[in-house]
LODRENZA-13973 format. One line per field, with one value per residue (C-alpha): residue in three letters; z, x, y. Coordinates in steps of 0.25 Angstrom, whole numbers, padded with zeros to 4 digits. Last residue first. Example, Ala and Ser with C-alpha at 12.3 -4.5 7.8 and 13.67 -1.06 7.14 Angstrom:
resn: [SER, ALA];
c3: [0029, 0031];
c1: [0055, 0049];
c2: [-0004, -0018];
***
This chain:
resn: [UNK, UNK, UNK, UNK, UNK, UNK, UNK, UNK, UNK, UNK, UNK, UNK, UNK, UNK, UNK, UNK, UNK, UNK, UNK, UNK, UNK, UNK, UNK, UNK, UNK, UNK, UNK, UNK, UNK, UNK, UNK, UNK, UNK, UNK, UNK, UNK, UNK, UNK, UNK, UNK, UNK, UNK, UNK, UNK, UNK, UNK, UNK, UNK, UNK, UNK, UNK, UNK, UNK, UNK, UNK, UNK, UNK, UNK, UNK, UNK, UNK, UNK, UNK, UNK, UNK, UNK, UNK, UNK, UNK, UNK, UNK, UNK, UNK, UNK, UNK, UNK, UNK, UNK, UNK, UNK, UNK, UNK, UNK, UNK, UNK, UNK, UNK, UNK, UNK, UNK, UNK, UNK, UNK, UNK, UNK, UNK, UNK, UNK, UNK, UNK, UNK, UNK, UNK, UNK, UNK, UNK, UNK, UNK, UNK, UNK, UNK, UNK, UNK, UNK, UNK, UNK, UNK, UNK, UNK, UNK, UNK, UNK, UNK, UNK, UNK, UNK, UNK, UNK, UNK, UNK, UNK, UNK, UNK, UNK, UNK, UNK, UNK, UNK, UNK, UNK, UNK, UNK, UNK, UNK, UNK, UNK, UNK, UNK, UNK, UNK, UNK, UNK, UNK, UNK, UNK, UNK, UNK, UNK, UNK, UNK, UNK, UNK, UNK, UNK, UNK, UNK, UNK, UNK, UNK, UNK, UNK, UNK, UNK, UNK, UNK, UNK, UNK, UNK, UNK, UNK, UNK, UNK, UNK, UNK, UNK, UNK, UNK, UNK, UNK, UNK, UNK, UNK, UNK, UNK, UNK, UNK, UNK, UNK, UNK, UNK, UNK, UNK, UNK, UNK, UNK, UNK, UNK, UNK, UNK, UNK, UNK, UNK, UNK, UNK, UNK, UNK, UNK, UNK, UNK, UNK, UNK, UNK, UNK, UNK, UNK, UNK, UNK, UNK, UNK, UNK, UNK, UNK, UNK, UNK, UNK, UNK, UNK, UNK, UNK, UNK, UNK, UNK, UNK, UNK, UNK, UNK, UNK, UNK, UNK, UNK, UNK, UNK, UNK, UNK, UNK, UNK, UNK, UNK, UNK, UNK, UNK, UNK, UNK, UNK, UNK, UNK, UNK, UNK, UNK, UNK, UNK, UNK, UNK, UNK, UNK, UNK, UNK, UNK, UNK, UNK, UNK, UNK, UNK, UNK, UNK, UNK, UNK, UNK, UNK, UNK, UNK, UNK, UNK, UNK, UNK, UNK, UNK, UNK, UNK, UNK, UNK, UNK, UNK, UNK, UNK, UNK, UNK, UNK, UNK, UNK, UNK, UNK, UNK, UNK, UNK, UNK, UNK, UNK, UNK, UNK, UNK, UNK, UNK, UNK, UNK, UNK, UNK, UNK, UNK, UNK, UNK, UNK, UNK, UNK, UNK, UNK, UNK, UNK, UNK, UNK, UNK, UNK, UNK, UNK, UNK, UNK, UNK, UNK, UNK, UNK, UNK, UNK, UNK, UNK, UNK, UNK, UNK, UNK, UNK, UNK, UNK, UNK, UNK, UNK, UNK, UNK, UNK, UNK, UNK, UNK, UNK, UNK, UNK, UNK, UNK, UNK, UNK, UNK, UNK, UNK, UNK, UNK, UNK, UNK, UNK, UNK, UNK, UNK, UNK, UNK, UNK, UNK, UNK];
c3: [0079, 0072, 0084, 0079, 0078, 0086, 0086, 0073, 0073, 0063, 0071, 0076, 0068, 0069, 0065, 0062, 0067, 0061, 0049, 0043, 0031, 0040, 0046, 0047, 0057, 0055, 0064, 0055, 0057, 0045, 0036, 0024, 0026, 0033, 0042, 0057, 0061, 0057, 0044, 0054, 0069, 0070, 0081, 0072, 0059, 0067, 0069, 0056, 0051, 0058, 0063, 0054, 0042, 0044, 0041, 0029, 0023, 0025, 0019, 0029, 0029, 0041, 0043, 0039, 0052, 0061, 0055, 0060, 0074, 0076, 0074, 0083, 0094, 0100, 0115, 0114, 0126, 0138, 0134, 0146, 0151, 0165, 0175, 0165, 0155, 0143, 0134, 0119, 0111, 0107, 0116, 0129, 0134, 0150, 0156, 0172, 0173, 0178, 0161, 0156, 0166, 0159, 0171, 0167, 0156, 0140, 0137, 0123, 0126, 0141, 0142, 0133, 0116, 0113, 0100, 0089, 0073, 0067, 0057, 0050, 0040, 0034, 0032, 0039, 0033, 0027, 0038, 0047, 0043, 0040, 0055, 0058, 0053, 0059, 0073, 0081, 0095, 0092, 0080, 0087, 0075, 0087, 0079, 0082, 0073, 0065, 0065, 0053, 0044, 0051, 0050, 0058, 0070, 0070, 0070, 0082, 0090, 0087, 0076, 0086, 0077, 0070, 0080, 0080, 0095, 0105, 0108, 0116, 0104, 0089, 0087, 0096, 0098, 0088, 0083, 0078, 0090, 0085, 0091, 0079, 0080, 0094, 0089, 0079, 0088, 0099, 0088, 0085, 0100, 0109, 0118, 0118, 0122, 0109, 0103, 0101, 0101, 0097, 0104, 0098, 0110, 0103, 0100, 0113, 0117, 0107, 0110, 0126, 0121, 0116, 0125, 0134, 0139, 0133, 0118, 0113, 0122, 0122, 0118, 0118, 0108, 0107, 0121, 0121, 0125, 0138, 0142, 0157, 0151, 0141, 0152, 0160, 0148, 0147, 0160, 0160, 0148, 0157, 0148, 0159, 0163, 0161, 0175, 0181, 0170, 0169, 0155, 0149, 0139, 0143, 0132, 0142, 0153, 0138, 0137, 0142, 0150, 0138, 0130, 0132, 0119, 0123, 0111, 0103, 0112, 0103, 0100, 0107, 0115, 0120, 0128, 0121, 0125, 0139, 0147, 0139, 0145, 0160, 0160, 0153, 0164, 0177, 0170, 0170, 0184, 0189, 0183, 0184, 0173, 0159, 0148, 0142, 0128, 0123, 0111, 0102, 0092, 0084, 0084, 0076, 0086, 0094, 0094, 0105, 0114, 0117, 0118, 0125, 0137, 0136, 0139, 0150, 0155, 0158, 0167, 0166, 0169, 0159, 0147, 0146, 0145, 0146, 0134, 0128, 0131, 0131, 0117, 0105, 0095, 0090, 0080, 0071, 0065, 0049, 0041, 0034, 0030, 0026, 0011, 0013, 0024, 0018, 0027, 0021, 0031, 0025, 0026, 0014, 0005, -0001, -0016, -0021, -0034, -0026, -0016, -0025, -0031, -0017, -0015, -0005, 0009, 0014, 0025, 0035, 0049, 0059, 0054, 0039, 0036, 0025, 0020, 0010, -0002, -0007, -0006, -0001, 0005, 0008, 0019, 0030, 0024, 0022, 0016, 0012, 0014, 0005, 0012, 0026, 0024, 0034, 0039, 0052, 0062];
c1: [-0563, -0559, -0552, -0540, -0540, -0531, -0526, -0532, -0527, -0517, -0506, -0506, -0515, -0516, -0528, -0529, -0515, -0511, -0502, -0510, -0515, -0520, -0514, -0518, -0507, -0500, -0494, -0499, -0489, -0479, -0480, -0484, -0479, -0482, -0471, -0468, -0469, -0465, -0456, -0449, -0448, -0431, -0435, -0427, -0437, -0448, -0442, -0441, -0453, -0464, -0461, -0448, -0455, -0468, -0459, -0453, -0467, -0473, -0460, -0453, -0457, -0458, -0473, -0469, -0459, -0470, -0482, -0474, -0470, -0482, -0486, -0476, -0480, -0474, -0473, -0456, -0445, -0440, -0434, -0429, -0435, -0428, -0439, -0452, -0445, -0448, -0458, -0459, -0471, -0464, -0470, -0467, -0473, -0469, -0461, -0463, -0452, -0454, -0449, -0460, -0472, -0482, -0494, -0506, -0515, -0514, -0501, -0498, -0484, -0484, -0475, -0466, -0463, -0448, -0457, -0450, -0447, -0437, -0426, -0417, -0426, -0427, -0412, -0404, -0397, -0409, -0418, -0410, -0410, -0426, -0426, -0417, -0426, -0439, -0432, -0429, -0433, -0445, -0454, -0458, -0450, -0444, -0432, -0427, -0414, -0407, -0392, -0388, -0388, -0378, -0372, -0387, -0383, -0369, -0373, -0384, -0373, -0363, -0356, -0346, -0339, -0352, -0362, -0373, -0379, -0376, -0390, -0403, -0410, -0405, -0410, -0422, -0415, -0404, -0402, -0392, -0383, -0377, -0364, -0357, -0368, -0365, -0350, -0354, -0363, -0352, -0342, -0353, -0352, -0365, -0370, -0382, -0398, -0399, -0392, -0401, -0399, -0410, -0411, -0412, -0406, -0392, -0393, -0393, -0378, -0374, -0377, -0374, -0361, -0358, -0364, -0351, -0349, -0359, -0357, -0370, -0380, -0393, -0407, -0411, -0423, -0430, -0430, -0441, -0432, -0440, -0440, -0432, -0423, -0418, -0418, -0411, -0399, -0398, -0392, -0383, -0379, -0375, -0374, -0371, -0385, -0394, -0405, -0400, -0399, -0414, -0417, -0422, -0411, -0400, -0390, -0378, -0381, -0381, -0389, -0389, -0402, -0408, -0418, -0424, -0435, -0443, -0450, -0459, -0471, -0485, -0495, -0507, -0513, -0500, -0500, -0489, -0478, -0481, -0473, -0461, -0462, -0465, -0450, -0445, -0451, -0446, -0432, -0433, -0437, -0426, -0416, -0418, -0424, -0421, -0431, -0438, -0444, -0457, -0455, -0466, -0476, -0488, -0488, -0500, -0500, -0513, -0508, -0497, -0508, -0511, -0496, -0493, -0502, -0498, -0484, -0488, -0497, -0484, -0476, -0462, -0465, -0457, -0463, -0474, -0489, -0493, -0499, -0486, -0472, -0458, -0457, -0444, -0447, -0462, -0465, -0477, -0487, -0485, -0492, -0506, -0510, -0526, -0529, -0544, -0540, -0550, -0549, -0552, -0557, -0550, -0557, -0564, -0553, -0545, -0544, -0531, -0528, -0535, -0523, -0512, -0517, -0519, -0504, -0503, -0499, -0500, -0503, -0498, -0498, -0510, -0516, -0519, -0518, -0519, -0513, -0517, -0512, -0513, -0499, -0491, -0477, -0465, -0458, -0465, -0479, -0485, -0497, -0506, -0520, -0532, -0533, -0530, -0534, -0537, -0538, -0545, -0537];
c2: [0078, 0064, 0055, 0050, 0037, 0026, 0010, 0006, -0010, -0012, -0014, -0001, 0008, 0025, 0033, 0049, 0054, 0066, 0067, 0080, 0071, 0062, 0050, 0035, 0029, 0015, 0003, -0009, -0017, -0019, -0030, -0024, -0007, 0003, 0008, 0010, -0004, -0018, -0015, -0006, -0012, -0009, 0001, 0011, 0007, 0008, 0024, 0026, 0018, 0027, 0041, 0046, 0038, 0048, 0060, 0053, 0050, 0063, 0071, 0081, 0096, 0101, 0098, 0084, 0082, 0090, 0079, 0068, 0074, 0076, 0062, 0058, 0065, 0078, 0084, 0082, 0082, 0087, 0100, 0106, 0119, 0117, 0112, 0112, 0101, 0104, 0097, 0104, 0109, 0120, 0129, 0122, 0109, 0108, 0097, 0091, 0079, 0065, 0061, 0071, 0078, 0088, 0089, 0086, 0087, 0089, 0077, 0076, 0075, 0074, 0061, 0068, 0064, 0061, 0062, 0053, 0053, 0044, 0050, 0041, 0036, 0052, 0051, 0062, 0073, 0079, 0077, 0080, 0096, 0095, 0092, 0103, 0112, 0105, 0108, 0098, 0096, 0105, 0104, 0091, 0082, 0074, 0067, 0054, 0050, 0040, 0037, 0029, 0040, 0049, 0063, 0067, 0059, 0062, 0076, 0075, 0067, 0078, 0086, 0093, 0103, 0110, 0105, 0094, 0093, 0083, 0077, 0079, 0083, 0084, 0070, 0065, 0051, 0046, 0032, 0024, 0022, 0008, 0006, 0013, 0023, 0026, 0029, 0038, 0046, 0046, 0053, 0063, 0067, 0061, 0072, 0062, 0062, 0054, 0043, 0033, 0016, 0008, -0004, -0020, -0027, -0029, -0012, -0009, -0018, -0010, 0003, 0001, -0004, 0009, 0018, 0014, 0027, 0036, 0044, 0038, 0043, 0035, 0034, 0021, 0014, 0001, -0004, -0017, -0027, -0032, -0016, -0019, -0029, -0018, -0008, -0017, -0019, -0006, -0004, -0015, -0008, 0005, 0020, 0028, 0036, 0046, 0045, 0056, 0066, 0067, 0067, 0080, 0084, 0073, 0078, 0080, 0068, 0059, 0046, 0032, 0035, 0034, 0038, 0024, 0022, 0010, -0001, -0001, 0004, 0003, 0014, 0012, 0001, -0004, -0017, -0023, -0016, -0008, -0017, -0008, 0003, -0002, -0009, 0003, 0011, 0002, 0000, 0016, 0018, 0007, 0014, 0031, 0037, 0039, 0043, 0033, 0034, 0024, 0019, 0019, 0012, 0017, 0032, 0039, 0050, 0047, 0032, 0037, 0040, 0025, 0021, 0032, 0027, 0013, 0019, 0026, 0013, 0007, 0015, 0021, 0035, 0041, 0033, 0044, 0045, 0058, 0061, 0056, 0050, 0049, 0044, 0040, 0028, 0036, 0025, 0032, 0022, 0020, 0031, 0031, 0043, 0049, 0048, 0044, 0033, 0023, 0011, -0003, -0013, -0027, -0040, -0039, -0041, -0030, -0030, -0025, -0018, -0004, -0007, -0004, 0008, 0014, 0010, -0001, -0004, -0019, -0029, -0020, -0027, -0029, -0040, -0033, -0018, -0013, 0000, 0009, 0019, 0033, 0040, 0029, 0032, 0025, 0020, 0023, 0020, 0034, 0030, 0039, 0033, 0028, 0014, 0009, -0006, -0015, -0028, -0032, -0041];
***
């Protein structure tokens, strides 16, 4: 494999920043990223194509750890070539890997999509499936928010265990209710396969929080939504969650499902390492013909660039990309390289893949985006192959 060198660029490494720097790029990996002064002391051989960037930005590729959908493409229908079809759109927004997020549905249909999901591994031509997101159906009735009552269930291990047979291993992340009957042992028996346990779509009390992070719920999904709000006499999950460091938390940084206030509010009580950036992106996200259709349902985009559900109004979920989302969470105000660590080592950090994926650094995949000074997507690598350019007008 050719060997390259990304020079001349801003470097936002995930864990620290370089102001004029490059990265090589050898077999795929990261071989090194130096400091411009650095890299004039070294005399590259032949063999490498040198790539002046002319100040653009280098970041790691963006994880999204929590997707329904995009473009029309949308794990809902349990099928393949959706998720082959996500993939390949994906690259348009600088993400490199990605969970696919399941609803619940009845038993047999959801086997049936996790089964499908996750035959698409390996055969990605775009951005590349980590691993499934199940949001739920172990969940709350009372904080559903779109999901079809029928299919939330008792937590049921036996249960679990088919889903798990079903994806091969590859379940990453479950959204769950902490304060069910029997929740307990369902966390723990997670954790020995290697799953991420969330607490999201719960009416969970701050006792129930405490108790699901002593069996090892340590993650929250699209905090502040779909969960028991924080009140003065009845702090809450969304108060337990923010009281404590060890819990991390999704936030959908849309303008929208929170707002940029109480983002600045999290901000300082919650360490930047804690926070992970995500989409809950539609099936129609992006979408320009055809009918609107999200979880079997029709949905409409209102003027706040949100899906509802065209029965009842309902939220049903986010139209943003994680590049967006990025370029809100500087817009408001946070720092360059702490908005881009909530997209790339945070979350690789929470599948347990960092020091693999999600940053830059000797060693790491070469999973990396080139950026303008606006943060939009010019050129995105996967492995170090250049997988997607943006088209100049």
């Amino acid at each position: 494999m050719k060997k390259i060198c990304l020079n001349k660029a801003r470097i936002y490494t995930g864990l620290m920043d370089i102001e004029q720097g490059a990265v090589l790029i050898e077999d795929g990996r990261i071989a090194d990223v130096l400091f411009e002064t650095r890299l004039k002391k070294l005399a590259l051989d032949s063999s490498y194509e040198i790539i002046d960037l002319e100040g653009k930005i280098i970041t790691p590729g963006l994880i999204d750890t929590h997707i329904h959908g995009i473009g029309g493409f949308g794990t809902e229908t349990g099928e393949t070539e959706d998720i082959l079809g996500m993939s390949r759109l994906l690259l348009r927004h600088g993400v490199t890997r990605f969970c696919p997020t399941l609803y619940p549905s009845d038993e047999e249909s959801m086997i049936y999509g996790i089964r499908n999901i996750t035959a698409a591994i390996g055969f990605e031509e775009g951005a590349r499936v980590q691993g499934l997101h199940l949001e739920g159906p172990f969940i709350s009735q009372a904080r559903r928010g779109v999901q079809l009552p029928e299919y939330i269930k008792d937590v049921d291990i036996n249960l679990m265990k088919k889903f798990i047979k079903a994806s091969r291993g590859f379940i990453s992340v479950m959204t769950v209710a902490p304060e069910l009957k029997h929740m307990r042992e369902l966390a723990i028996f997670s954790l020995k396969q290697g799953i991420v346990l969330s607490a999201g779509h719960t009416d969970a009390t701050y006792q129930n929080m405490m108790e699901g992070m002593q069996a090892g719920i340590l993650h929250s999904t699209h905090f502040f939504n779909a969960m028991r709000p924080l009140k003065h006499r009845d702090p809450g999950c969304v108060g337990a969650i923010l009281l404590n460091n060890s819990l991390s938390c999704e936030i959908i940084a849309d303008g929208f499902h929170v707002h940029p206030v109480i983002l600045k509010f999290l901000l300082k009580e919650k360490p930047i390492e804690r926070i992970i950036l995500v989409t809950d992106a539609l099936r129609p996200t992006g979408q320009t013909k055809g009918k609107l259709i999200a979880n079997g349902e029709e949905v409409y985009l209102d003027a706040d660039n949100v899906f509802r559900r065209v029965t009842d109004d309902v939220i049903a979920g986010s139209s943003a990309t994680l590049d967006l989302c990025l370029r809100n969470l500087i817009k408001w105000g946070v720092p360059p390289s702490d908005a881009v660590k909530t997209a790339t080592v945070n979350p690789s950090r929470l599948l347990k893949i960092d020091g693999e994926r999600g940053v830059l650094m000797p060693g790491a995949f070469a999973d990396l985006n080139i950026l303008n000074d606006k943060f939009e997507i010019l050129e995105t690598y996967i492995e170090g192959k250049p997988v997607f350019k943006k088209q100049e007008n």
